[in-house]
C-alpha positions in Angstrom: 0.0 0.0 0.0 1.4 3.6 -1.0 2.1 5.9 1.6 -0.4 8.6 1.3 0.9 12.0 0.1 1.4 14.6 2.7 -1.3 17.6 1.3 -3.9 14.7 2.0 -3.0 13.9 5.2 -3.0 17.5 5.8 -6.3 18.0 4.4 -7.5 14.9 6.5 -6.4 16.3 9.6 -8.0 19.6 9.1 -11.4 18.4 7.9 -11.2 16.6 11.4 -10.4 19.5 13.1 -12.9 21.5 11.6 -15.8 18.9 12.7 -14.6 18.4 15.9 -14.7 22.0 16.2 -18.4 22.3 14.9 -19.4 19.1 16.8 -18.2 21.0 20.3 -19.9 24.5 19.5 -23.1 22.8 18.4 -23.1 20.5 21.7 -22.1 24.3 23.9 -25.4 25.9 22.0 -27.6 22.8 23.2 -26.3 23.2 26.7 -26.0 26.8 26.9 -29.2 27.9 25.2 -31.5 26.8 28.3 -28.9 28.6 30.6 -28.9 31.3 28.9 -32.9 31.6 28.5 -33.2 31.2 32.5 -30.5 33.5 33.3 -32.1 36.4 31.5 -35.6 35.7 33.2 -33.5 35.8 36.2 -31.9 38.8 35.5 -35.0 40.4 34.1 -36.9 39.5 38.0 -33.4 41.3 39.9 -34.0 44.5 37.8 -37.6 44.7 38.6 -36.9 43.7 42.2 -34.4 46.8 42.4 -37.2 49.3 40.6 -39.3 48.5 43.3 -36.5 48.9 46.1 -35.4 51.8 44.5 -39.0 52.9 44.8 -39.2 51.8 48.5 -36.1 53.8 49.4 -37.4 57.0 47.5 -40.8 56.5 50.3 -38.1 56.2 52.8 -36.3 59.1 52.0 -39.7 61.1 51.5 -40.7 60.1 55.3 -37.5 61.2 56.7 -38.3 64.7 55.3 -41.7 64.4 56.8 -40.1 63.7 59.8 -37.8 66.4 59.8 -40.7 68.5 58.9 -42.8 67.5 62.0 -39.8 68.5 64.3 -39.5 72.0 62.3 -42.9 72.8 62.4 -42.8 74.2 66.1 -40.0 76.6 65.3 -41.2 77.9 62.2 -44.0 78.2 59.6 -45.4 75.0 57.9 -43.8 76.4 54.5 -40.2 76.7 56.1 -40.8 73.7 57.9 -41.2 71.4 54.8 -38.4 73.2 53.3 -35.9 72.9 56.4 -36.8 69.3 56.9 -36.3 68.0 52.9 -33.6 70.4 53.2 -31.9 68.4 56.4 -32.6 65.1 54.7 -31.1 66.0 51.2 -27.9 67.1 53.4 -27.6 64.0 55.1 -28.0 61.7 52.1 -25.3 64.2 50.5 -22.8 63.2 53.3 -23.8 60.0 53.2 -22.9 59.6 49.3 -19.8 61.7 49.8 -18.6 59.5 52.9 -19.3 56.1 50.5 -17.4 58.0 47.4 -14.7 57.9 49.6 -14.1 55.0 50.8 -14.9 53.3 47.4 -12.1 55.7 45.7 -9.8 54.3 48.3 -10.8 50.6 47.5 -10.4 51.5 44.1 -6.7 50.4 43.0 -5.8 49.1 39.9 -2.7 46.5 38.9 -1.7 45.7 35.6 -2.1 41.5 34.7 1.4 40.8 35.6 0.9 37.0 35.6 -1.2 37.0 32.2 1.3 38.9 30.8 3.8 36.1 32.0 2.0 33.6 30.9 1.6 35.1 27.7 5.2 35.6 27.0 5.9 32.2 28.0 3.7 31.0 25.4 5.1 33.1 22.7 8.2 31.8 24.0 7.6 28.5 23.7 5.6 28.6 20.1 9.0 30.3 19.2 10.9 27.9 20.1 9.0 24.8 18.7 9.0 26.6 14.8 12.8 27.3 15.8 13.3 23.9 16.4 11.0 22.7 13.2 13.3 25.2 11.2 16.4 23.9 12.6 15.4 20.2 11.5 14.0 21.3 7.9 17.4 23.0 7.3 19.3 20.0 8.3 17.3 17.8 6.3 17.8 19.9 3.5 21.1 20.0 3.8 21.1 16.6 4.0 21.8 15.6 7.4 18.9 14.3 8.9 18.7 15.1 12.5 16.8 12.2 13.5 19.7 9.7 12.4 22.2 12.3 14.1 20.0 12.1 17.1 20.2 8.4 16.8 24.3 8.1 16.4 24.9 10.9 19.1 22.5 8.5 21.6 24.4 5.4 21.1 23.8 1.7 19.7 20.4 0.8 20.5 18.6 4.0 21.1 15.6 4.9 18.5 14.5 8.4 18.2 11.2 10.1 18.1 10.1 11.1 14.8 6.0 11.2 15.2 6.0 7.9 13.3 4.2 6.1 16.4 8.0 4.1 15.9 8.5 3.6 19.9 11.2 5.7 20.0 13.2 6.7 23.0 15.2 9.9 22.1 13.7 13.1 20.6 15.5 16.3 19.4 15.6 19.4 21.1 16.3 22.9 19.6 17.7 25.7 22.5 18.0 29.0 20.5 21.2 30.0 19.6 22.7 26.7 19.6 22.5 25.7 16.1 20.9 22.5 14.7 18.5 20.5 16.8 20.5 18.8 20.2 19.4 15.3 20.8 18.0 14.4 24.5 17.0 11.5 25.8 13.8 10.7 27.5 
């Protein structure tokens, strides 16, 4: 049997890719869907629970007013006593707000994603390295030195090397930058 050509092994590997791919978004839509349906009910019932606190604090804040009013209305007229006692209450609620303003601009304290960042950079690093290591070996093989034999002379009699041929090998090249052609290493 021929070996099959390398574009259609390519081409195999992507068309299963590309369903596997489809097959997971399609099964994340069934399970998602449902979630997502219930969430915004539930999310639709928190915003109409907050109109109506809202609207409960509003009567709150109007009583307190009245309240103020009542203790006002023995030292002045009913007019200035409804002013002085919304008046009071708007104050307070003005300190109160200015009081939580500042303590939240305290708590507020922003730091850069140092370990994304990292772990970013490794990854770069390490995608760098692997087409490093894939260019080292391509030059080698076409300058005819294959590193996989090298790899197998440099690791002694006996040894078999990786080369993604499902072989059983035991040693597998290793590309550092900087270094030249691929270094051989033992597992």
């Amino acid at each position: 049997m021929a070996e099959p050509e390398i574009g259609d092994v390519i081409a195999d590997i992507t068309s299963d890719v590309q369903t596997i791919v489809k097959g997971e978004i399609e099964l994340a839509k069934a399970e998602l869907i449902p979630q997502a349906k219930s969430l915004g009910i539930g999310a639709g019932l928190f915003g109409a629970a907050g109109y109506f606190a809202l609207q409960a604090v509003t009567l709150l804040f109007i009583c307190g007013g009245l309240a103020f009013t009542a203790l006002y209305t023995g030292l002045v007229s009913i007019v200035w006593a409804f002013t002085l006692g919304f008046l009071t209450m708007a104050v307070i609620l003005l300190v109160i707000a200015g009081i939580l303003a500042l303590i939240g601009k305290s708590k507020i304290k922003f730091e850069g994603a140092e370990k994304t960042v990292a772990e970013a950079e490794k990854s770069v690093d390490a995608v760098t390295t692997a087409i490093n290591r894939g260019q080292a070996n391509v030059r080698a093989i076409v300058a005819g030195h294959d590193p996989l034999r090298a790899a197998n002379r440099t690791t002694g009699a006996g040894a078999t090397v990786v080369d993604g041929s499902g072989s059983g090998a035991t040693a597998a090249s290793v590309y550092t930058p900087g270094e030249g052609p691929a270094q051989p290493r033992t597992k």
